[in-house]
Short mmCIF file of the C-alpha atoms (twelve columns), coordinates in Angstrom:
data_MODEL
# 
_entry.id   MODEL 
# 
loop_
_atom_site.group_PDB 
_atom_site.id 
_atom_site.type_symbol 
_atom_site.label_atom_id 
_atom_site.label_alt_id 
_atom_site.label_comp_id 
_atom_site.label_asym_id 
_atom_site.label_seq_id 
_atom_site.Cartn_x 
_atom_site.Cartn_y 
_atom_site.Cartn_z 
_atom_site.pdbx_PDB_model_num 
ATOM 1   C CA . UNK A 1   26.768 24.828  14.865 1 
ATOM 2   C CA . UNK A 2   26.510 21.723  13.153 1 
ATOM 3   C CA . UNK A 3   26.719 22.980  9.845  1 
ATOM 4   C CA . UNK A 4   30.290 23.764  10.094 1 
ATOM 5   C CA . UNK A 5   30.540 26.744  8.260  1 
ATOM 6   C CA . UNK A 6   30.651 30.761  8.718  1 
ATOM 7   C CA . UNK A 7   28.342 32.669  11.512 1 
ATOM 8   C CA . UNK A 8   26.241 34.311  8.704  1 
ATOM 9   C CA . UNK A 9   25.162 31.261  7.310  1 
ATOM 10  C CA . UNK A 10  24.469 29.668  10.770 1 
ATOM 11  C CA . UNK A 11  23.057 32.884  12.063 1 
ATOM 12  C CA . UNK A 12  20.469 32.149  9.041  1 
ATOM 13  C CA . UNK A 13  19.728 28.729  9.434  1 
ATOM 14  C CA . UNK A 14  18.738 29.649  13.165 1 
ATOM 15  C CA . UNK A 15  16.545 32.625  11.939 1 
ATOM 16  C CA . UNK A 16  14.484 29.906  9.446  1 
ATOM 17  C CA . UNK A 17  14.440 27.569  12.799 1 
ATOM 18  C CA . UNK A 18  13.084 30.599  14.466 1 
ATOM 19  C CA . UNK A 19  10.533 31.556  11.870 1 
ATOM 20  C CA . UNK A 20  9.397  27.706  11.601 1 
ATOM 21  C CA . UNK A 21  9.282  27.349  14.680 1 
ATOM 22  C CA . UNK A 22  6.791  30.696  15.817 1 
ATOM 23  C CA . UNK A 23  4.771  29.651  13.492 1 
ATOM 24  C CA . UNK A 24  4.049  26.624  14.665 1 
ATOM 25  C CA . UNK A 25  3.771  27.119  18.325 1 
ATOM 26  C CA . UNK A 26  1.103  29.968  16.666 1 
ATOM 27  C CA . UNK A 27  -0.674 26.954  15.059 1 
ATOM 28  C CA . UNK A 28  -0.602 25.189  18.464 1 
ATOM 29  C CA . UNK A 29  -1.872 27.832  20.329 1 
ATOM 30  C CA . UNK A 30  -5.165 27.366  18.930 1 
ATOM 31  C CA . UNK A 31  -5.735 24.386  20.712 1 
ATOM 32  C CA . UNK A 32  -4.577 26.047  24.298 1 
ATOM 33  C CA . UNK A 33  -8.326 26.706  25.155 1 
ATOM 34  C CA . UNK A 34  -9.333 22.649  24.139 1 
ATOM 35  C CA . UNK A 35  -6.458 21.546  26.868 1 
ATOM 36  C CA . UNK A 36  -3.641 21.121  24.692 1 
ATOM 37  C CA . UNK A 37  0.560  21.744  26.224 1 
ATOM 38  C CA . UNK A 38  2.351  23.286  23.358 1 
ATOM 39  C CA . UNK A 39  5.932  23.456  23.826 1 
ATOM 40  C CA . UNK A 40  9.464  23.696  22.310 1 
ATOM 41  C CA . UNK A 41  12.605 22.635  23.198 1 
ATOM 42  C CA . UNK A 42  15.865 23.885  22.519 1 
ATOM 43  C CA . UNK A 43  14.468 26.163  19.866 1 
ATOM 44  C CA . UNK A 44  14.288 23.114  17.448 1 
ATOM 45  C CA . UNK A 45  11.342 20.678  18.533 1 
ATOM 46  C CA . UNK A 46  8.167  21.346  18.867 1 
ATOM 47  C CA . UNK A 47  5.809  19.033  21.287 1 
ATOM 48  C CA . UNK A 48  2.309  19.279  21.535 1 
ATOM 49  C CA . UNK A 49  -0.016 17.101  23.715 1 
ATOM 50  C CA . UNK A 50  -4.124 16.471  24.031 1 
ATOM 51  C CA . UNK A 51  -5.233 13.663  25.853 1 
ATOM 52  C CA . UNK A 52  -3.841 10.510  24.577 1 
ATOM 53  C CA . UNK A 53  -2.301 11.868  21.433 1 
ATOM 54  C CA . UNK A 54  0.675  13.656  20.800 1 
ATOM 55  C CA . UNK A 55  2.783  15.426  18.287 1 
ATOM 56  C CA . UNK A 56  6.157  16.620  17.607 1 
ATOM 57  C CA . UNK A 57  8.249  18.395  14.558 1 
ATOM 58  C CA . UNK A 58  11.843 18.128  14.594 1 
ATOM 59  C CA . UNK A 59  13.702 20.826  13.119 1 
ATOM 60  C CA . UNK A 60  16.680 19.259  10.981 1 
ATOM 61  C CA . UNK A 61  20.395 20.936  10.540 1 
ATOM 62  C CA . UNK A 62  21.329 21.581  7.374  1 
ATOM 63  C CA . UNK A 63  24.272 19.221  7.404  1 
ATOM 64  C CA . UNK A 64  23.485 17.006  4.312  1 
ATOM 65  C CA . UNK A 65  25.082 17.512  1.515  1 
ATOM 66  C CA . UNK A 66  22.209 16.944  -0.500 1 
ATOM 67  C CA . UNK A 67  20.038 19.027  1.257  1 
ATOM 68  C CA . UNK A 68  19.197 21.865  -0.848 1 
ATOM 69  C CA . UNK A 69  20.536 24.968  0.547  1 
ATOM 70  C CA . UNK A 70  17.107 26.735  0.904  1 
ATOM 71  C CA . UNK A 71  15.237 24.030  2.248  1 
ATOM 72  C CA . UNK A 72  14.802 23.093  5.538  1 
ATOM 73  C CA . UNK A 73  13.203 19.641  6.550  1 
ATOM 74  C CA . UNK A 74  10.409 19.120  9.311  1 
ATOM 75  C CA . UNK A 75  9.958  16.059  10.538 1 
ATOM 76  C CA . UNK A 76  5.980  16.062  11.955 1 
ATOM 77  C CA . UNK A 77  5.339  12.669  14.462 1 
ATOM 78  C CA . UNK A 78  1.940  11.868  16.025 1 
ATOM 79  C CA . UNK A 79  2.288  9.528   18.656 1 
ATOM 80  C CA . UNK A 80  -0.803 7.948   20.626 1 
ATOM 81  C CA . UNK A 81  0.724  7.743   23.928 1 
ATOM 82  C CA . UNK A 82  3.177  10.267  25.548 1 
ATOM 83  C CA . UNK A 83  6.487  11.123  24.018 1 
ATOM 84  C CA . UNK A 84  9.442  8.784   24.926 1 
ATOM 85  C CA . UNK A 85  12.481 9.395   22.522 1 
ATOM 86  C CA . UNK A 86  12.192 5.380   22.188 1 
ATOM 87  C CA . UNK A 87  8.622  4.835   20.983 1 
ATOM 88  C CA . UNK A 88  7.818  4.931   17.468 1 
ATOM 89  C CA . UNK A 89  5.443  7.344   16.122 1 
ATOM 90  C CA . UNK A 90  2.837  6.206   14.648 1 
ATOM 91  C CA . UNK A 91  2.797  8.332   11.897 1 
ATOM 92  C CA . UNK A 92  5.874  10.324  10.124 1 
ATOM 93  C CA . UNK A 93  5.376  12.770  7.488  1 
ATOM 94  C CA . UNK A 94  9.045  14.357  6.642  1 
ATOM 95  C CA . UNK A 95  7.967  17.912  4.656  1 
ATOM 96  C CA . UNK A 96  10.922 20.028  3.083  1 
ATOM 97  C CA . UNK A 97  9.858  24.199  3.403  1 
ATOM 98  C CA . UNK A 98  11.346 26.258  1.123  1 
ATOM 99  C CA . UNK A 99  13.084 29.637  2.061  1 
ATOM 100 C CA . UNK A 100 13.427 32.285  -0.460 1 
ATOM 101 C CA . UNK A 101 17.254 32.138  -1.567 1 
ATOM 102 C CA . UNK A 102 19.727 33.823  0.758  1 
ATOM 103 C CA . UNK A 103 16.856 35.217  3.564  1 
ATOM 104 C CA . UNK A 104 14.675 33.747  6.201  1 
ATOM 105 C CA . UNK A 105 11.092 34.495  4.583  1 
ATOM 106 C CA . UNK A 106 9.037  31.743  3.658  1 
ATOM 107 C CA . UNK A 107 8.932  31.243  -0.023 1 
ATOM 108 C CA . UNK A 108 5.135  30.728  -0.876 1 
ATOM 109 C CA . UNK A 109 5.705  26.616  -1.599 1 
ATOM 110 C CA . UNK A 110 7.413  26.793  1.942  1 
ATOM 111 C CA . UNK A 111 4.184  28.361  3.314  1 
ATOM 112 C CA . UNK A 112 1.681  26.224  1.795  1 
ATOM 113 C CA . UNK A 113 3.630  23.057  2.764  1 
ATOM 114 C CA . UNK A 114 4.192  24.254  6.503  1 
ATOM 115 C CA . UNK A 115 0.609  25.326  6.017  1 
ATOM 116 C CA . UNK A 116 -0.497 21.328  5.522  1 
ATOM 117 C CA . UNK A 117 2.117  20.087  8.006  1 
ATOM 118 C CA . UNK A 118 0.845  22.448  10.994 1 
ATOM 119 C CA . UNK A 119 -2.731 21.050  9.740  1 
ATOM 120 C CA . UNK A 120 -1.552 17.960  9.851  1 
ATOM 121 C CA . UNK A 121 -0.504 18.413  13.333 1 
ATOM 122 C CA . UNK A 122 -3.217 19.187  14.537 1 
ATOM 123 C CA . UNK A 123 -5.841 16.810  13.209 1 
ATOM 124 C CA . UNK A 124 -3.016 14.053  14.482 1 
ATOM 125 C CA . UNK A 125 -4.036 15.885  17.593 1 
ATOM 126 C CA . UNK A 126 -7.849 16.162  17.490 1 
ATOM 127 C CA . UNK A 127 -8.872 13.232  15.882 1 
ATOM 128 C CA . UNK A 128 -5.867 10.897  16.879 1 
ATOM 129 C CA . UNK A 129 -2.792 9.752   14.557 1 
ATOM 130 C CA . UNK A 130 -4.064 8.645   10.564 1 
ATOM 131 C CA . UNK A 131 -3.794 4.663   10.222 1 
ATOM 132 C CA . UNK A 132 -0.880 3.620   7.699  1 
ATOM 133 C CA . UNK A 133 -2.213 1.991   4.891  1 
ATOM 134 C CA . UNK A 134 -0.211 -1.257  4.662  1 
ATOM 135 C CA . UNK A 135 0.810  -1.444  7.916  1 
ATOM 136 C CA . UNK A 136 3.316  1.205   6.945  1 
ATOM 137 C CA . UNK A 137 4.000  4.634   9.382  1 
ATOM 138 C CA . UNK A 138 4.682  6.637   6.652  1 
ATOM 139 C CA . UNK A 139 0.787  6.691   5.289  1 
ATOM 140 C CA . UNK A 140 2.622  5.238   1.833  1 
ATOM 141 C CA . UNK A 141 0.597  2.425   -0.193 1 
ATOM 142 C CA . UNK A 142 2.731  -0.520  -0.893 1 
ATOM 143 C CA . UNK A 143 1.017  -3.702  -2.044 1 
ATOM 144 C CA . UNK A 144 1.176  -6.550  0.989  1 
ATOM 145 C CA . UNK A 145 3.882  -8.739  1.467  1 
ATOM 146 C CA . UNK A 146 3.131  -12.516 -0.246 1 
ATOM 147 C CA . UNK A 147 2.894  -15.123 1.848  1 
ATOM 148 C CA . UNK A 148 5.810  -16.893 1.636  1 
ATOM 149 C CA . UNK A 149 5.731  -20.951 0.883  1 
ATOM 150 C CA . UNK A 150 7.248  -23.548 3.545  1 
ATOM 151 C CA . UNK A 151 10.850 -24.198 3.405  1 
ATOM 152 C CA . UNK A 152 12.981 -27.090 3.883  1 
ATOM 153 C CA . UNK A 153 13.347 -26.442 7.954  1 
ATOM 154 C CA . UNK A 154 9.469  -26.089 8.084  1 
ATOM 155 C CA . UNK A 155 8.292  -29.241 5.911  1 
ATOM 156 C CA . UNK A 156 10.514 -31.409 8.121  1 
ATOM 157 C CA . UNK A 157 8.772  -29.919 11.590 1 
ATOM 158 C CA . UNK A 158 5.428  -30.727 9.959  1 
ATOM 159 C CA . UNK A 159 6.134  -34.143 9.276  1 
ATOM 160 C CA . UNK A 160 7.358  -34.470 12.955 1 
ATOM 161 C CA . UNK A 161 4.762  -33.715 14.315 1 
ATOM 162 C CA . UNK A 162 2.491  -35.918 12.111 1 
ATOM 163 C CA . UNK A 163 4.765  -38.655 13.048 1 
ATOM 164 C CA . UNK A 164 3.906  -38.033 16.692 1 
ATOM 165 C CA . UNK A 165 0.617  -37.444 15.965 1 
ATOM 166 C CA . UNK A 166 0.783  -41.130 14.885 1 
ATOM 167 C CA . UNK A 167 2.809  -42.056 17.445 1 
ATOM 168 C CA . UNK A 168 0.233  -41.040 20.016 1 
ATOM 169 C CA . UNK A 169 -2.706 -43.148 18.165 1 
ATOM 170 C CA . UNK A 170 -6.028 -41.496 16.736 1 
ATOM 171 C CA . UNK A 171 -7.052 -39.036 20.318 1 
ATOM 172 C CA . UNK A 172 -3.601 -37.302 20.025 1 
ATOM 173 C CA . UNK A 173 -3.287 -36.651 23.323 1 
ATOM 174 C CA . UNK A 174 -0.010 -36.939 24.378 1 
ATOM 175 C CA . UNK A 175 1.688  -39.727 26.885 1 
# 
């Protein structure tokens, strides 16, 4: 496995992926008689798909060091089109659920927060991905960007082209 360590601790780490991952294709399957195609692959990532929307949760290894030992991170996507491992999502909400220590229950944080990202899911689903405020994926509110002033490359185009703007007498039109 990719954590590099002994078979107990990976055979653990699979059992949360497991648990995670039930529970969401349970979530899913309440959408089955609306149309939807719930799936997983490779027992990590789960892909769900109604109309033009879609959705997927990636299941990360617990190869960061500062990943805390009895967390393991979803990462929920909506897409509006179908999946391509190339587009970007239009949203991304990254949600850490928390194991209790040393066993592959759900601590109750861990169940409320895979409790809002299966919700999540699915109203990315219904109703289409949420809108980033601040033309941001993440959903985060960051003030605009400020317009930036003219620099030194843009000043001199402007005054070449009111130069041939003179150049051209007072129609403009070129020739």
């Amino acid at each position: 496995m990719a954590t590099g360590s002994d078979p107990a601790t990976d055979a653990l780490w699979n059992a949360r992926r497991a648990e995670i991952m039930r529970l969401l294709l349970q979530a899913g399957a309440k959408l089955a008689g609306r149309g939807a195609e719930v799936s997983q692959s490779n027992g990590w990532i789960f892909r769900a798909a109604l109309g033009e929307f879609c959705v997927d949760a990636t299941l990360n290894e617990p190869q960061f060091r500062w990943q805390a030992p009895d967390t393991l991170t979803v990462m929920p996507r909506a897409f509006r089109g179908g999946f391509h491992p190339l587009d970007r999502p239009a949203a991304l909400r990254p949600a850490g659920v928390a194991f209790e220590p040393g066993t592959a229950r759900l601590s109750e944080a861990g169940r409320a927060t895979l409790g809002r990202v299966a919700a999540w899911l699915i109203d990315a689903m219904l109703e289409g991905p949420p809108a980033a405020s601040a033309g941001t994926r993440d959903g985060a509110s960051r003030p605009p960007r400020k317009p930036r002033g003219p620099n030194r490359t843009a000043w001199a185009a402007r005054a070449a082209f009111r130069q041939g703007d003179a150049r051209r007498g007072p129609d403009r039109r070129p020739g």
